[in-house]
C-alpha positions in Angstrom: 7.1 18.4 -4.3 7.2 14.8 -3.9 3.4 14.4 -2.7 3.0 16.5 -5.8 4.4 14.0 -8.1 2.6 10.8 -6.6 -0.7 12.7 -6.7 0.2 14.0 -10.2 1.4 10.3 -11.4 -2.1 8.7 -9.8 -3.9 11.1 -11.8 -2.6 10.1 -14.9 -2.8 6.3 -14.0 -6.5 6.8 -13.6 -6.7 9.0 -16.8 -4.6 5.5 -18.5 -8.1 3.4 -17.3 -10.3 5.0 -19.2 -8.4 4.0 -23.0 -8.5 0.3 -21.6 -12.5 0.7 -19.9 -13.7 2.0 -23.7 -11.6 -1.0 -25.1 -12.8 -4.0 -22.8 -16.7 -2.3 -23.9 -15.9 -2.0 -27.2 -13.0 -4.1 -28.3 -14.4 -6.0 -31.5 -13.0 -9.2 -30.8 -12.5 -11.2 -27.4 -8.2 -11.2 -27.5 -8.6 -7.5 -27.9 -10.8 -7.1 -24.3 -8.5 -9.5 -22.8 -5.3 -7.6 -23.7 -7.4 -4.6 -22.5 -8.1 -6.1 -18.8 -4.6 -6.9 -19.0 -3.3 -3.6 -19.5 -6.0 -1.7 -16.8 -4.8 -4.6 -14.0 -1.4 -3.4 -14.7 -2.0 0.0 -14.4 -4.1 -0.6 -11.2 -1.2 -2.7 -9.2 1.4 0.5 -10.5 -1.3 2.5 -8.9 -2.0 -0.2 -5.6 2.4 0.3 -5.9 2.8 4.2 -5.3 -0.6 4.3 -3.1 1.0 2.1 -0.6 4.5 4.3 -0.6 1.7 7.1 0.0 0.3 5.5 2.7 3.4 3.7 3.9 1.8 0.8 4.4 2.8 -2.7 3.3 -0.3 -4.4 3.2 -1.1 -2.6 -0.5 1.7 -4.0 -1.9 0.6 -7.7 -0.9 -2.5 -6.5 -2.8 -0.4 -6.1 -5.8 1.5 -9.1 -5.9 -1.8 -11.2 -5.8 -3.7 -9.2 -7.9 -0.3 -9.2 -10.3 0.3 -12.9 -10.0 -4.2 -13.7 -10.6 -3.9 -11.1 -13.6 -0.8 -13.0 -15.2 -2.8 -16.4 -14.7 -5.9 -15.3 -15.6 -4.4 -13.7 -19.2 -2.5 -17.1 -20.0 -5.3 -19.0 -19.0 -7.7 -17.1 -21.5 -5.3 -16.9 -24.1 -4.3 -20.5 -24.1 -8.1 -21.2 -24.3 -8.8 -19.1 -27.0 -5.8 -20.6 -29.0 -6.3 -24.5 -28.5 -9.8 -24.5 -27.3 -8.8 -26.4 -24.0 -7.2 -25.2 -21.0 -5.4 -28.4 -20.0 
């Protein structure tokens, strides 16, 4: 049952993708794909998350935390640009 459930809760995490994939092709303005990117890396570090209690293996969730923290950077980074037109 519980292999069940992580299968069944991967599935739906890579069904989530596919919203924010149409949106970062689509999205009519740039805030909109950025939000978008936003939203898929979080969905893919939940999915990096259960995969590595799956796999029992530690190094996946290292891959989370960096790809979390580059994700987090990244968006403020963008957003901060978008708004003042300077990063720094």
């Amino acid at each position: 049952m519980n292999s069940l459930l992580l299968d069944a809760s991967l599935t739906f995490m890579v069904i989530a993708i596919i919203p924010c994939i149409y949106r970062v092709i689509k999205g009519p303005t740039i805030p909109d794909r950025v939000i978008a990117v936003d939203a898929m890396t979080t969905v893919i570090v939940a999915m990096l998350g259960i995969y590595s209690y799956v796999q029992g293996s530690v190094f996946f969730m290292d891959v989370a935390l960096v790809l979390a923290i580059i994700s987090f950077v990244g968006t403020v980074t963008i957003s901060k640009y978008l708004d003042e037109g300077v990063v720094f």
